[in-house]
MMTF fields as JSON, N, C-alpha, C and O atoms, coordinates in Angstrom:
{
  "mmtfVersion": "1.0.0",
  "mmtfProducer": "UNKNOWN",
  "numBonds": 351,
  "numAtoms": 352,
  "numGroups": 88,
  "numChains": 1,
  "numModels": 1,
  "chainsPerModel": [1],
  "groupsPerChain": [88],
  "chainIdList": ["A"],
  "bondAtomList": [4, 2, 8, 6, 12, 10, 16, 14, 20, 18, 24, 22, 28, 26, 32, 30, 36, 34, 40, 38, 44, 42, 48, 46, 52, 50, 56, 54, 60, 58, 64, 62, 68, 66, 72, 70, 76, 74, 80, 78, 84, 82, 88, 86, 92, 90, 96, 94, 100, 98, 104, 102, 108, 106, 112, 110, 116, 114, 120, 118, 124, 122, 128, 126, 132, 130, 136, 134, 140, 138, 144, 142, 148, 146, 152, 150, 156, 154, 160, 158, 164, 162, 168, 166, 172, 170, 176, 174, 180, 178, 184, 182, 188, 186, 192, 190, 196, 194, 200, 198, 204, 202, 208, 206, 212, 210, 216, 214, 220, 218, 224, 222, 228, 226, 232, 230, 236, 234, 240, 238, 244, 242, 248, 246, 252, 250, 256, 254, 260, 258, 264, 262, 268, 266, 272, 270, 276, 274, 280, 278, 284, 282, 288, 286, 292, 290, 296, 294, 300, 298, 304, 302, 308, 306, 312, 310, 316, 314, 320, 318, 324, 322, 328, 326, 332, 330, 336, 334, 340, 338, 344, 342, 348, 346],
  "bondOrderList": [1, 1, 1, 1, 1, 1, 1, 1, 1, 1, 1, 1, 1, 1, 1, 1, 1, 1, 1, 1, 1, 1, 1, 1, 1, 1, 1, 1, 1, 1, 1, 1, 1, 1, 1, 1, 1, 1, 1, 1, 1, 1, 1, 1, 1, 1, 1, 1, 1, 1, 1, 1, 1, 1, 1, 1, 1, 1, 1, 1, 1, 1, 1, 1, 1, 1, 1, 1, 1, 1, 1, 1, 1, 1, 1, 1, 1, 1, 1, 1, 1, 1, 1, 1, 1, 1, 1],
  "groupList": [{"groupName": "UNK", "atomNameList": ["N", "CA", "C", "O"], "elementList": ["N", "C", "C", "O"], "formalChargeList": [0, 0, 0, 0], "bondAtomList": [1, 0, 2, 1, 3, 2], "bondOrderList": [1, 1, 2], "singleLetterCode": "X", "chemCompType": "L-PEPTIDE LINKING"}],
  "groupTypeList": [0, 0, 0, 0, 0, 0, 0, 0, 0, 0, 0, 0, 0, 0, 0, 0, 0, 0, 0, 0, 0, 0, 0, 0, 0, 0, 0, 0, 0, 0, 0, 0, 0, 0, 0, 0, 0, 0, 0, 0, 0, 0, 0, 0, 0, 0, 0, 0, 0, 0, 0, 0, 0, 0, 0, 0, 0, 0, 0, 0, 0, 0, 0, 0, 0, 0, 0, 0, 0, 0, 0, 0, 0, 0, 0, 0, 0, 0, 0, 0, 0, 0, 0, 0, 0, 0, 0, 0],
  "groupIdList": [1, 2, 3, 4, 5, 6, 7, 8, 9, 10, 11, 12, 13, 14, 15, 16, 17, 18, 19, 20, 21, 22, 23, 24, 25, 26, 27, 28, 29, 30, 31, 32, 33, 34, 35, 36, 37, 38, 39, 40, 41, 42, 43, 44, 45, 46, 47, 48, 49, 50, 51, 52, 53, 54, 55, 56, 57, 58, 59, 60, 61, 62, 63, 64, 65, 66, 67, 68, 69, 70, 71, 72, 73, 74, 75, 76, 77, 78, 79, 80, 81, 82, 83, 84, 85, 86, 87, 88],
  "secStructList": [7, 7, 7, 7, 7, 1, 1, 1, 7, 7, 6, 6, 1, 7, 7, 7, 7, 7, 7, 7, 1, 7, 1, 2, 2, 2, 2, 1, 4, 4, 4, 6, 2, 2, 2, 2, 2, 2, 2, 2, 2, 2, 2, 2, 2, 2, 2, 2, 2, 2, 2, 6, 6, 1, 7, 7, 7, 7, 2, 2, 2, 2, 2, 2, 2, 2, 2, 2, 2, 2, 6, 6, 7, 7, 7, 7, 7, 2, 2, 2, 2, 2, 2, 2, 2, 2, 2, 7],
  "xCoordList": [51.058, 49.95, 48.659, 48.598, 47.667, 46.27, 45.669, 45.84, 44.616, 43.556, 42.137, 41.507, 41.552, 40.46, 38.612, 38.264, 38.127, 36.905, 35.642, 35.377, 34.885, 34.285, 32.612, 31.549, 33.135, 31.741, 32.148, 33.203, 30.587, 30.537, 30.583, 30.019, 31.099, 30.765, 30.876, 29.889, 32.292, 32.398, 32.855, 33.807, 32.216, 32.971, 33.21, 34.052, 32.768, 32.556, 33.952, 34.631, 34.622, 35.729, 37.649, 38.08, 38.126, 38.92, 40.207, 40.401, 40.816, 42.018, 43.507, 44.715, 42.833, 44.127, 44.843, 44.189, 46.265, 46.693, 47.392, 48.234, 46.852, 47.986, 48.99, 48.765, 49.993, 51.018, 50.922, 49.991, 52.064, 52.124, 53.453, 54.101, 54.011, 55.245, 55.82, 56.991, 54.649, 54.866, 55.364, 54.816, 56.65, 57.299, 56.475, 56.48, 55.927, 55.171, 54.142, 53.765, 53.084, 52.222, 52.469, 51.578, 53.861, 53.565, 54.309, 54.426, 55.034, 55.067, 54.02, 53.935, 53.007, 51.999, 50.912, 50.069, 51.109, 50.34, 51.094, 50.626, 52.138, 52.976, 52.991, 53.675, 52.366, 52.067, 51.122, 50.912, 50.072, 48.616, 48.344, 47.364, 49.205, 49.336, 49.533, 48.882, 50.567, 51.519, 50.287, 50.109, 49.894, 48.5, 47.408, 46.61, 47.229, 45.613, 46.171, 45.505, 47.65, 48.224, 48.134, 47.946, 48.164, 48.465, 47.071, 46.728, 46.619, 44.779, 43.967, 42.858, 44.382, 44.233, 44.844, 43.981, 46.08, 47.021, 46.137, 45.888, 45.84, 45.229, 43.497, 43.448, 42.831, 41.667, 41.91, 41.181, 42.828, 43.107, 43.197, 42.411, 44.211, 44.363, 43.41, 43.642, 42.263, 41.329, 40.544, 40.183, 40.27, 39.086, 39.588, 38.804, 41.201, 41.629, 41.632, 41.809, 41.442, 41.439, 39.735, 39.235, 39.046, 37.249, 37.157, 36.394, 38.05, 37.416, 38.348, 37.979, 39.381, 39.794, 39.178, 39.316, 38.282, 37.423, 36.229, 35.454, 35.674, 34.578, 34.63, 35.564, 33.567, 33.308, 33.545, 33.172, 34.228, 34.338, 33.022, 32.202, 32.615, 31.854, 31.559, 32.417, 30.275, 29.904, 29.443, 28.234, 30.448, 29.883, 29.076, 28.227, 28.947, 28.043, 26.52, 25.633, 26.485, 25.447, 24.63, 23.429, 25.815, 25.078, 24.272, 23.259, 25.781, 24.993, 23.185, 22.322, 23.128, 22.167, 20.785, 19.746, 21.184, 19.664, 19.73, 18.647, 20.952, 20.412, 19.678, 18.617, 20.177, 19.653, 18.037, 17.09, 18.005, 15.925, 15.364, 14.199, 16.071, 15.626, 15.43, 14.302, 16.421, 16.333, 14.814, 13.851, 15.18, 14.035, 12.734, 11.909, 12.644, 11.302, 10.621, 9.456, 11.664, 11.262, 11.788, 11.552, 12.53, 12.976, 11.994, 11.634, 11.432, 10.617, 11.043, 12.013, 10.562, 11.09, 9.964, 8.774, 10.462, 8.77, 9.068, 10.043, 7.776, 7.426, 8.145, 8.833, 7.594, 7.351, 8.878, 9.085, 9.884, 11.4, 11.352, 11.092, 11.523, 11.881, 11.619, 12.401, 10.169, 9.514, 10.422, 10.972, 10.331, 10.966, 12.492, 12.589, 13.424, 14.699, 14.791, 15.475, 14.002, 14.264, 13.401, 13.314, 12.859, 12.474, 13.431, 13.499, 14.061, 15.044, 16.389, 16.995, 16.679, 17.83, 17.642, 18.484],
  "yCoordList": [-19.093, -18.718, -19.106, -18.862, -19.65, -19.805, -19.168, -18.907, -18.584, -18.489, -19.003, -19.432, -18.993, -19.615, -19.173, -17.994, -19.687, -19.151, -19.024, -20.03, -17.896, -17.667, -18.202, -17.904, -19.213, -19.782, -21.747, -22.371, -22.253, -23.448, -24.117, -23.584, -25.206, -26.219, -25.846, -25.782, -25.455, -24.861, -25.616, -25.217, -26.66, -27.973, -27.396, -28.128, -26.323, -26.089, -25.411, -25.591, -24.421, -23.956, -25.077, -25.712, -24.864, -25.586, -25.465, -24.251, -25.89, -25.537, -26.36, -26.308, -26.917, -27.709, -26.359, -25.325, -26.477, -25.375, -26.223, -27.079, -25.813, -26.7, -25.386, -24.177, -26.1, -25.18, -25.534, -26.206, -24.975, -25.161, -25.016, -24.024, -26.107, -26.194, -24.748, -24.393, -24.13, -23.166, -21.781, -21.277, -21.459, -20.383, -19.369, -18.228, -19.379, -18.007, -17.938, -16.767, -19.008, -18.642, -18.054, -17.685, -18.108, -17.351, -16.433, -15.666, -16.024, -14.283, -13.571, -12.479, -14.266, -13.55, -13.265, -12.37, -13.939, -14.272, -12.894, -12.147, -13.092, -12.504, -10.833, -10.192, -9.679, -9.068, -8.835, -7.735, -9.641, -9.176, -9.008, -8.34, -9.615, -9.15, -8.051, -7.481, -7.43, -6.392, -5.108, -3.921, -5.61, -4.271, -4.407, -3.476, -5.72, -5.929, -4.506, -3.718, -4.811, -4.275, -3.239, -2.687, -2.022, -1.18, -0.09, 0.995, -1.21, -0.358, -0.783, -0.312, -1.409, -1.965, -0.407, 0.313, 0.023, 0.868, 2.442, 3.157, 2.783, 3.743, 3.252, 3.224, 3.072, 2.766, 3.197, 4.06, 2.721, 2.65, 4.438, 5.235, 4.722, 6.189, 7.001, 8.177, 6.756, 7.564, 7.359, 8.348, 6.277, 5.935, 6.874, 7.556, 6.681, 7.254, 9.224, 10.143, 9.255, 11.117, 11.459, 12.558, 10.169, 10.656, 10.706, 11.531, 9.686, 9.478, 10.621, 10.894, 11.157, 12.601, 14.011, 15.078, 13.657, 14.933, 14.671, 15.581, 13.863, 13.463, 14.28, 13.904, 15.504, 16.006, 15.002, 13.829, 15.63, 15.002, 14.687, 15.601, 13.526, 13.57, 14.425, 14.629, 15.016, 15.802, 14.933, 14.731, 14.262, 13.214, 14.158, 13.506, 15.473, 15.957, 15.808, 15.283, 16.387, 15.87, 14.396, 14.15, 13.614, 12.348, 11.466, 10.784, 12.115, 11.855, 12.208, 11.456, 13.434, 14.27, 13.204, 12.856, 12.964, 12.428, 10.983, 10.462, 10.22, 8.895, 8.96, 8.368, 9.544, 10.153, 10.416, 9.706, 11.393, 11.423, 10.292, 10.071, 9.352, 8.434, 7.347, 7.043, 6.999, 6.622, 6.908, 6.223, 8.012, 8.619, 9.07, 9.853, 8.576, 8.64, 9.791, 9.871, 10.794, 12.44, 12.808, 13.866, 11.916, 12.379, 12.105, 10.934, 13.103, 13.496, 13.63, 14.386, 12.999, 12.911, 13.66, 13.455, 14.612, 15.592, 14.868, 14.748, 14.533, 13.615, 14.426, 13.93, 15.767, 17.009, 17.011, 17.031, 16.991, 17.591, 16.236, 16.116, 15.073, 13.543, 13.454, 13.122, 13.867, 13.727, 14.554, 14.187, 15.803, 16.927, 15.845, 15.017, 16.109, 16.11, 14.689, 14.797, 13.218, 12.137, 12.359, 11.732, 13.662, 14.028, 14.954, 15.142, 15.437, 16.198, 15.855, 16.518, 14.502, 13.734, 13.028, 12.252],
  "zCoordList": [50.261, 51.12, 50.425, 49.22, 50.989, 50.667, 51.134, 52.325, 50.352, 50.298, 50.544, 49.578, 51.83, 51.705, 50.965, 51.041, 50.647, 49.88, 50.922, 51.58, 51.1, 51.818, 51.763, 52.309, 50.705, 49.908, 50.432, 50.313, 51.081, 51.166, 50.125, 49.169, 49.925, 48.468, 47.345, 46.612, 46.868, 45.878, 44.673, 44.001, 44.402, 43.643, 42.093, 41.573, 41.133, 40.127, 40.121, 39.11, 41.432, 40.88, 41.112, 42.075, 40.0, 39.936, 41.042, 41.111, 41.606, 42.093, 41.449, 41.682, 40.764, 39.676, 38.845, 38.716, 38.29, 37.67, 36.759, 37.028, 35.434, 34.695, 33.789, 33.726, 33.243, 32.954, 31.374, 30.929, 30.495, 29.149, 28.769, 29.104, 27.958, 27.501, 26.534, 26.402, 25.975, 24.529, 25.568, 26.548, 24.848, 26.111, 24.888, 25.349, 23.808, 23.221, 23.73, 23.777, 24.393, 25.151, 26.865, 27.629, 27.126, 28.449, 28.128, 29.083, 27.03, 26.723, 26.796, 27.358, 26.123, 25.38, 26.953, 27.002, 27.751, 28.858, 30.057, 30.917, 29.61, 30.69, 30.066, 30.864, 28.665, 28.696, 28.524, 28.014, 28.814, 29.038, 30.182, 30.513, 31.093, 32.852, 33.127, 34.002, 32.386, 32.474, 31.485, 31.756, 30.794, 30.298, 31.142, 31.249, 31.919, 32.824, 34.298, 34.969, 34.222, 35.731, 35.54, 36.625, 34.173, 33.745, 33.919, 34.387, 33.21, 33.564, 34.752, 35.002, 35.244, 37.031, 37.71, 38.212, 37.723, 38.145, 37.705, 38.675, 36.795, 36.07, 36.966, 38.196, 36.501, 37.768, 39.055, 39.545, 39.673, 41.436, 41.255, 41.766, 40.51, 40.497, 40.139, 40.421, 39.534, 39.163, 40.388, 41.025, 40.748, 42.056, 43.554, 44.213, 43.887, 44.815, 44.463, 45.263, 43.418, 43.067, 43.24, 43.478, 43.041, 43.242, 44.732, 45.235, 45.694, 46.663, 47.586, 48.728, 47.089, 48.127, 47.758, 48.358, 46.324, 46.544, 47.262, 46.969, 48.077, 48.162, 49.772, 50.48, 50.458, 51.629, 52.847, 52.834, 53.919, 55.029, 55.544, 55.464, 56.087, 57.234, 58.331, 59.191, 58.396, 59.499, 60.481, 60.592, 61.385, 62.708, 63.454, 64.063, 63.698, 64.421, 64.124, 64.798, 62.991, 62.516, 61.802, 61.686, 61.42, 61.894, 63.178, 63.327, 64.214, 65.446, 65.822, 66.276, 65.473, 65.619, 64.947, 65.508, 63.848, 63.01, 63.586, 63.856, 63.823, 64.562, 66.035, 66.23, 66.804, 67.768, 67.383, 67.723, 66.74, 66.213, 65.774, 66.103, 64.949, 64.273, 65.913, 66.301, 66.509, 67.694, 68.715, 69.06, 68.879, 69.687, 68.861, 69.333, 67.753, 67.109, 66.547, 66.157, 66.571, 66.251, 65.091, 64.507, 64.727, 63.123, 62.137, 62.013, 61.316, 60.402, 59.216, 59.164, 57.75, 56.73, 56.022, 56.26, 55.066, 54.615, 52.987, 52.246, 52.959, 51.797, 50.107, 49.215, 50.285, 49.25, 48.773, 47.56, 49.599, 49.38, 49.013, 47.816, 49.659, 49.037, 47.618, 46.727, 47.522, 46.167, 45.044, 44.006, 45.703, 44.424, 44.156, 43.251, 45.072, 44.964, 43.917, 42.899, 44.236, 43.379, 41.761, 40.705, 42.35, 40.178, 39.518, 38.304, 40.302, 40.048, 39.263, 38.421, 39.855, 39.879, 38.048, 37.596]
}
């Protein structure tokens, strides 16, 4: 299966693959895959445990502020903006 690149004119990246006779270089190749997959695997699992603690969406209330923002009545008070990004 290919892959196509979502980038015009991409002459700098290669699509040639060359191989290597030395079977110690594709051991050596073939467990650095196997440690890249490892902490690839460990990542996914940490990212998927941040993102099921993370609060549901209140669609009600999103609706609500696009709706103002829409209709021109949504009001942003400078004072709370201000505090909350000195806060942070």
């Amino acid at each position: 299966m290919r892959i196509a690149l979502n980038v015009p004119n991409t002459p700098d990246i290669s699509t040639d693959r060359t191989s290597t006779s030395s079977a110690s270089t594709e051991s050596t190749s073939g467990a650095s895959q196997v440690d890249k997959f490892s902490t690839d695997s460990v990542s996914l699992n940490s990212l998927s445990a941040q993102a099921l603690q993370l609060p549901e969406v209140r669609h009600d209330k999103v609706d609500q502020v696009r709706q103002q923002i829409a209709d021109g009545s949504y009001k942003v008070d400078a004072q709370k903006t201000a505090a909350a990004m000195l806060a942070a």
